[in-house]
N, C-alpha and C positions, 0 to 999 in steps of 0.2 A: 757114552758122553751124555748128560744130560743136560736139561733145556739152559739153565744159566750157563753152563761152561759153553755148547755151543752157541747161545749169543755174544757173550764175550769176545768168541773166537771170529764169528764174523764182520762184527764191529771192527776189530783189530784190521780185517783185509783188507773192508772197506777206505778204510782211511791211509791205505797205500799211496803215494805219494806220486800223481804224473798218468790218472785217468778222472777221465770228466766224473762218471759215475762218486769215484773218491773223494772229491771237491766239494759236489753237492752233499755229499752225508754228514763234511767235516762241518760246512754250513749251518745245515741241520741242526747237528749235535749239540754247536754252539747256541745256536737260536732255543733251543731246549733248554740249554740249561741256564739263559740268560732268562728265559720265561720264568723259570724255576724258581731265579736268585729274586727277581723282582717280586713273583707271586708270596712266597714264604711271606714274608714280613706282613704283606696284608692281612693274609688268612689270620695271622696271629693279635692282630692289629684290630681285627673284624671281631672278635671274640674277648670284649673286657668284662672285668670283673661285678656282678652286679652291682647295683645302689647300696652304698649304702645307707641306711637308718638309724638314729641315735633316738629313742625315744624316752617317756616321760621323766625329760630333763629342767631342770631350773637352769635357764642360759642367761648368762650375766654378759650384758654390755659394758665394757670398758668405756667403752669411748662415752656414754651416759650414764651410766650406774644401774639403769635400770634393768630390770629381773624379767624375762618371761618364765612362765612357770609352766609345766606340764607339756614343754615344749617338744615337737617333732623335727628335728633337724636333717636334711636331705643330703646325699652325697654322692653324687655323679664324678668318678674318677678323680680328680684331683682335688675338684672345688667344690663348693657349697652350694647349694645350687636353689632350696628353697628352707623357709623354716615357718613352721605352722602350730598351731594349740589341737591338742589332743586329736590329730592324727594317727589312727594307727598304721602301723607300717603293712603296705602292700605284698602278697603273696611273693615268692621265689626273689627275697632280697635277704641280704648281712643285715642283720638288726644290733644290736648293743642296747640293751635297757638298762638305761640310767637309774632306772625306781626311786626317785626325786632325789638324787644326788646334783651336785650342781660340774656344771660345763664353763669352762672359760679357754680362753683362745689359750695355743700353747707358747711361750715364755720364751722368750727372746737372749739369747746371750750375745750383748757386743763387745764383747774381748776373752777371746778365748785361743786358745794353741793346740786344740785338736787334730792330731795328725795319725789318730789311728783307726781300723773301723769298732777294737775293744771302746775306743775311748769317745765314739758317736755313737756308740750304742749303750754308755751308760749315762749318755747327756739325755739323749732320750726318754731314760730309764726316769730319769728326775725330771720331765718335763719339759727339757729344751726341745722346741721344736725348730729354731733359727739360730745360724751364731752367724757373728761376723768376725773371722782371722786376725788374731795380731800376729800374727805371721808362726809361719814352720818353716824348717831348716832344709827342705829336700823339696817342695810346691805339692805335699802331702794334700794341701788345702785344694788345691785346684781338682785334685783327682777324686778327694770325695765330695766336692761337690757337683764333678762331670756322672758320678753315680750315685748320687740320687735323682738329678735330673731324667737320667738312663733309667731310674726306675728298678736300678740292681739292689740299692739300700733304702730304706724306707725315708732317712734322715735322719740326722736333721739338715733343712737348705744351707747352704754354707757360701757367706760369703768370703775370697779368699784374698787374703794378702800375700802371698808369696812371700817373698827375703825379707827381710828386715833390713831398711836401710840404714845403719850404724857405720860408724869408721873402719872399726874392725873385723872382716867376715869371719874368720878362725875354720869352722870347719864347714861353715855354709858354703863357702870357696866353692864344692863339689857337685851343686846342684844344678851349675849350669857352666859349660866351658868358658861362656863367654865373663864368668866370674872370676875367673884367671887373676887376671893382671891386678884387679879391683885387691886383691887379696896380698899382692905384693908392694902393691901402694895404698891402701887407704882407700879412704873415701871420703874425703873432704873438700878438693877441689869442686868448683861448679860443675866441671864436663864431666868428674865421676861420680857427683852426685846426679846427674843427668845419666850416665849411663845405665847406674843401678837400675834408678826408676825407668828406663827403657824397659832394660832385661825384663824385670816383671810387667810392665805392660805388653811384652810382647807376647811373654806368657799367659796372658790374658786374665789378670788379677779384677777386681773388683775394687779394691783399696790401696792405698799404698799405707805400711805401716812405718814412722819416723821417730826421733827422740829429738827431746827439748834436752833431756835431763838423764845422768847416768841413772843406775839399777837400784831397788831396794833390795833384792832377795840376794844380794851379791853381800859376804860381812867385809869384803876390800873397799866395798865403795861406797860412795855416799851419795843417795837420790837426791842430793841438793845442788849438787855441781851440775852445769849447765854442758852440754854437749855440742849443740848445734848455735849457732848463732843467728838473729832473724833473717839476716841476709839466707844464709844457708838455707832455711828452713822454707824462704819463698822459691828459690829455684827448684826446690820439689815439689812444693804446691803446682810452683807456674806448668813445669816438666808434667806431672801428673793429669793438670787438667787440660793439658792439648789432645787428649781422650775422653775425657770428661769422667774421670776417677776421681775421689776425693781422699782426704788423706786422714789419717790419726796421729797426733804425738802423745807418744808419753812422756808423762813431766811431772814427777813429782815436785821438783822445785820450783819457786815462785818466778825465779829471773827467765828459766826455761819455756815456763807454762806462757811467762805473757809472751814472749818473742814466737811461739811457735800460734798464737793466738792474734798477733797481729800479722802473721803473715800468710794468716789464708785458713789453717787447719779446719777441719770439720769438727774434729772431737780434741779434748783433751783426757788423754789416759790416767786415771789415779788422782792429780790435781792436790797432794798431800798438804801441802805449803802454800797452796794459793794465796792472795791478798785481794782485799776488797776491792784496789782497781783494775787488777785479774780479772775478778769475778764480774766485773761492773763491763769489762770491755767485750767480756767473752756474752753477757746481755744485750749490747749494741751489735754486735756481730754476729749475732744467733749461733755460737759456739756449744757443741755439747755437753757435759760434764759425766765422766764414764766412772765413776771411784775405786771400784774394786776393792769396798771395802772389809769383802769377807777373807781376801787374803793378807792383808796387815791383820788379820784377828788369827791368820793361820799362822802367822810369824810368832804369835805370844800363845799356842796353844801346845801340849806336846802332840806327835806326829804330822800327819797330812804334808803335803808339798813340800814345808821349809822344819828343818829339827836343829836349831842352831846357835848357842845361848847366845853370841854376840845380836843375831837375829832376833833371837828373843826380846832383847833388852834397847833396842832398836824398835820396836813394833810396840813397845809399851811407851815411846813419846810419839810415834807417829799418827797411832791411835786417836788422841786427843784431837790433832791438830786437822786430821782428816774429816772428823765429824762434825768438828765447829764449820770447815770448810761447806760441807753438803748441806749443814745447816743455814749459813748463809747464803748458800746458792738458792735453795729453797726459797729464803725470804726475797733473795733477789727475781725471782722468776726465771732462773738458767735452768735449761732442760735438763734433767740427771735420767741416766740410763741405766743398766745393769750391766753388769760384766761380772765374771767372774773370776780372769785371769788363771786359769787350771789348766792343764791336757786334759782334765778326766781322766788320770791313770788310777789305778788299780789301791794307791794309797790318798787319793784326793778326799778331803772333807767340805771343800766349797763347792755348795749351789747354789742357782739364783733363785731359790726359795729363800735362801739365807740373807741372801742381798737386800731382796724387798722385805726380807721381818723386818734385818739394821733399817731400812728407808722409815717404817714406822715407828721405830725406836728415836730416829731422830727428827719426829713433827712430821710428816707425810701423813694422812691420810690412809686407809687402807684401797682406795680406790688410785689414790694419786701413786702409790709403790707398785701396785701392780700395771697403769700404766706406764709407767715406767719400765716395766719389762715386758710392755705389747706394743700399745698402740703409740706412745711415747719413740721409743726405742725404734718402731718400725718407719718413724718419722728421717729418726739418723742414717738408718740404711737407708734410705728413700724409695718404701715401700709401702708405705702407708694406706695406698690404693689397692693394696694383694693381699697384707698381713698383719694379723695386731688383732683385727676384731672375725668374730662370729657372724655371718652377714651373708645374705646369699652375693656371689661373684666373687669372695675372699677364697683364696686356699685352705683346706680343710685340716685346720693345725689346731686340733683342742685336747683340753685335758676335762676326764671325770674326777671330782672332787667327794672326799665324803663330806664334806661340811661347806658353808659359806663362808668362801675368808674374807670377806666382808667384816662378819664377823669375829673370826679369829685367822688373822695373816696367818699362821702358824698350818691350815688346809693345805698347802701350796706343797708343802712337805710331803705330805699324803695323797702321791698320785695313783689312782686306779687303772685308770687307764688313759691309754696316748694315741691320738690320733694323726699319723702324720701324712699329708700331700696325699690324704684320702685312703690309707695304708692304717690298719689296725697294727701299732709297732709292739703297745705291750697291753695285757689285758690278764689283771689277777681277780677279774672275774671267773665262775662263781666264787663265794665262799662256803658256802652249805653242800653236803652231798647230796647227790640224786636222792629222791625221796622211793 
């Protein structure tokens, strides 16, 4: 018998049942591996990744416009921690050299349907480093944003909507038992428009996502018909904010958008049909404006998300109607956001590089588009203070650029590299072989 089998064998005696000697080992034993379970996690906990360094980078301030140049950027674990001029980086650290490529915070998606880790890992791939949920059909959303928090995926942060609160669940029914009944009645009444928004607060959502207005990408129906009523629309707000959630509706229609705009909403989703005293209330109320305007361009393109001539021919008047809309928001001072409205599946052609080129196509600024999908954007998640800008104490969410999109919006497309929650996610550095 050798040494493992006869300790094995006498552990086994030891812990015979009905002598003191027995008692105390089973004690023991415990106390061991209770040491055990506790110690592990630190030791591993005690050993993080070095610093890392981003150096001779042009780092653009959104939040000013202004440029450092030959910048050293510091990265302690998650966050940012210092940023300096012509520092070189310190002995036994992750360095990344920029070699005067320019750095901007990573890109904000506030309407997105990501619910898979293929489809967060090609938002990333394009730059997203934050999205905020407009909901997934199973609380897909919750679970990957419990992993990246976990540190299992790099990201991107995810805010989660959970259900979709609509009349009809259809097949959503299935993601929570307590969606049962909701599915054999509706959801219209106050007490089940109250219970939905339970369910997902109890789930522990971030957002609640609602509708003013039926669906564009649907060819039965028409985003101008109105779904919710305001009444309706506040006992979700009010329901929502006994947690202190805030909410989204989508609404492309105008009768929709204002009702869900007077009764509280954060954001309006899409906004196609808006009208001036929309847009004027949604200014007094500090209302967001979300457009998603690169998916009505995906409706009149062939492939990507929608292939559908009624769709088609649907997306060539809503078009029009959307951009005058952003346009006037703009003049009015309504905050506009980016969104993209995509899963990121495997045939998507929208990203919110796409989004803020249309923002400068339609009078923005190349400084005001890209706030728009940082520090703007991070204002409506109400994150402002974490994310959006490059900055020591901000979250380590930047992209390398080969160009100034300052210059030409059009850099935003061409990501090098992605840095997310202090995590090297993608890097097509080098390009030259070893010499």
């Amino acid at each position: 018998m050798d040494r493992v089998t006869r300790h094995t064998t006498r552990v086994g005696v030891s812990t015979g049942v009905g002598t003191r000697d027995g008692v105390r080992r089973r004690v023991n034993l415990r106390l061991a591996a209770a040491v055990l379970l506790a110690v592990t996690p630190r030791i591993a906990a005690a050993q993080p990744a070095p610093p890392l360094f981003v150096v001779h980078a042009n780092v653009l301030d959104v939040a000013t416009g202004t440029v450092t140049r030959d910048a050293t950027i510091q990265i302690d674990g998650r966050l940012i921690t210092r940023i300096t001029v012509g520092t070189p980086a310190p002995a036994g650290v992750r360095v990344v050299d920029a070699a005067g490529r320019w750095v901007v915070p990573g890109l904000i998606d506030a309407h997105t349907h990501i619910a898979t880790l293929d489809a967060a890992r090609r938002a990333l791939e394009s730059g997203v480093t934050t999205v905020r949920s407009a909901s997934t059909p199973q609380y897909q959303d919750i679970a990957i944003r419990e992993a990246v928090k976990a540190g299992t995926i790099p990201g991107p942060d995810m805010q989660a909507a959970g259900v979709f609160v609509t009349p009809d669940l259809g097949e959503t029914m299935l993601a929570d038992p307590r969606l049962g009944p909701l599915f054999r009645t509706g959801v219209r009444t106050d007490e089940q428009l109250r219970a939905l928004v339970r369910v997902n607060l109890d789930r522990g959502v971030d957002v609640i996502k609602t509708r003013g207005t039926e669906r564009a990408g649907l060819p039965n129906t028409d985003p101008r018909k109105q779904v919710y009523s305001e009444a309706q629309l506040r006992v979700i707000v009010q329901e929502a904010a006994t947690r202190d959630v805030p909410v989204q509706a989508h609404a492309h229609g105008d009768e929709g958008a204002y009702a869900a705009v007077s009764a509280g909403v954060r954001s309006i989703e899409h906004g196609t049909y808006v009208s001036d005293s929309t847009l004027r209330l949604m200014k007094a109320k500090g209302t967001y404006l979300v457009p998603t305007l690169s998916t009505l361009t995906d409706l009149v393109e062939p492939g990507g998300d929608y292939d559908d001539p009624l769709l088609h021919l649907r997306g060539r008047h809503m078009i029009p109607r959307a951009e005058a809309g952003v346009r006037r928001a703009h003049e009015l001072g309504v905050k506009v956001v980016t969104g993209g409205d995509t899963q990121y599946g495997p045939t998507s052609v929208t990203r919110i590089s796409h989004e803020v080129e249309r923002l400068v196509t339609l009078g923005f600024t190349p400084l005001e588009a890209m706030a728009a999908a940082t520090t703007v954007a991070a204002e409506l998640l109400r994150i402002e203070r974490s994310v959006g800008r490059i900055a020591p104490g901000f979250e380590a969410d930047l992209l390398v650029l080969e160009r100034n999109p300052l210059d030409d919006i059009r850099a935003l497309q061409d990501v090098l590299v992605v840095i997310s929650n202090g995590q090297i996610a993608v890097s097509r550095f080098p390009f030259a072989l070893p010499r």
